[in-house]
GUDREN-410632 format. One line per field, with one value per residue (C-alpha): x, y, z; residue number from 1. Coordinates in steps of 0.05 Angstrom, whole numbers. Layout:
N
xx	X|...;
yy	Y|...;
zz	Z|...;
resi	NUM|...;
END
This chain:
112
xx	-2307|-2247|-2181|-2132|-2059|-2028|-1952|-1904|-1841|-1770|-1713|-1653|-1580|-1586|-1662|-1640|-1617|-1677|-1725|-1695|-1699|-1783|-1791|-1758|-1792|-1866|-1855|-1874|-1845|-1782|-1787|-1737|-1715|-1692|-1632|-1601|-1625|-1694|-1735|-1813|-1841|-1902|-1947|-1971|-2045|-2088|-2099|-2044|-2003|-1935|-1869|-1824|-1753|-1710|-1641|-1633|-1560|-1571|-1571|-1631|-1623|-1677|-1726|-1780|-1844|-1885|-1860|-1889|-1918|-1911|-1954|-1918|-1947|-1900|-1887|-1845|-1782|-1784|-1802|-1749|-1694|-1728|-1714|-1639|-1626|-1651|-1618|-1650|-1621|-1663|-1661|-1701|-1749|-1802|-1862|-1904|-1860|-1792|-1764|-1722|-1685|-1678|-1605|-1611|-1644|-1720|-1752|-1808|-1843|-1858|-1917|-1957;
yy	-287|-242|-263|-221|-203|-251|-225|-181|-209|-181|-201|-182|-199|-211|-218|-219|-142|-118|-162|-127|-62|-78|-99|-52|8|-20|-58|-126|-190|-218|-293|-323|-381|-319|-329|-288|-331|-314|-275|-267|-205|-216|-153|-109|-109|-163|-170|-135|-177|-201|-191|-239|-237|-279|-288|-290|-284|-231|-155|-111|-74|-25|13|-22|-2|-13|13|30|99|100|157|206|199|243|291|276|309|259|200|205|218|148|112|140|108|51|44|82|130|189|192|259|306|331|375|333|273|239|185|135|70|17|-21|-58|-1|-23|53|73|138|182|226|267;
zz	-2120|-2138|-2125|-2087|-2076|-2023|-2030|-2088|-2100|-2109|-2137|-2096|-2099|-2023|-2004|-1936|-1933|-1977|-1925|-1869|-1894|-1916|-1848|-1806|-1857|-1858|-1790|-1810|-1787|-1820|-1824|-1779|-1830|-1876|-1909|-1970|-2019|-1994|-1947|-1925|-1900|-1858|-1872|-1812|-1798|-1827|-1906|-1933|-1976|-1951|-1983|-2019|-2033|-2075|-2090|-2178|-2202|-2256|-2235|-2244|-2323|-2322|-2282|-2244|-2279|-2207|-2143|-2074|-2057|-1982|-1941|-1894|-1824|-1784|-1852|-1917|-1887|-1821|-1864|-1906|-1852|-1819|-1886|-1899|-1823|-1846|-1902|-1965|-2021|-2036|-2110|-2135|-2102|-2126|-2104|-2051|-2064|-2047|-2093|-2048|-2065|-2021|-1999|-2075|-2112|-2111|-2123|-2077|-2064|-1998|-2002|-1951;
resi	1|2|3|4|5|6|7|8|9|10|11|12|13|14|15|16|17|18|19|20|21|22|23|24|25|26|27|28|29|30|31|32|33|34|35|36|37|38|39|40|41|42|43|44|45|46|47|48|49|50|51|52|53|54|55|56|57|58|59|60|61|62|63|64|65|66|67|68|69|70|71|72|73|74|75|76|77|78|79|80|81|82|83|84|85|86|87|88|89|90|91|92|93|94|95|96|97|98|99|100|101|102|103|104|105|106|107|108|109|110|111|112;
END
């Protein structure tokens, strides 16, 4: 049998505000023993995996080499202006695609 992914991790200067943000953007369920040394997203849906988030002490040095690419339900331009309430940073645009950042930098992608 193949094995599967049960949850990705982060590392977060305050997993708490990265878990909220997760949650409230992919409307899972933030554990309620979250603290900002670490946080659990519960995925939406069954089977997805959850999220992870955990409090290291050293900042992030370079650019994530694996990031989300979140689709567009309502349109790119909506999505995105969902996001920034939430918290995100749009970092470039390009054609079809936005680049965001979450509330610790974490890149992700909106696409149609």
């Amino acid at each position: 049998m193949p094995t599967y992914i049960k949850s990705v991790t982060f590392d977060c200067a305050d997993a708490l505000v990265v878990a909220r943000f997760w949650a409230a953007a992919l409307g899972g369920e933030l554990d309620e023993d979250a603290t900002a040394g670490k946080a659990y997203v519960e995925a939406p849906g069954w089977g997805g995996p959850a999220l992870w988030f955990r409090k290291v002490p050293e900042p992030r040095t370079a650019k994530l080499r694996m990031h989300f690419d979140l689709r567009a339900p309502d349109g790119i331009e909506a999505e995105v202006a969902r996001l920034e309430a939430l918290g995100a940073t749009v970092f470039a645009r390009h054609e079809g695609l936005v680049v965001m950042q979450d509330p610790e930098g974490h890149e992700f992608c909106v696409e149609d």
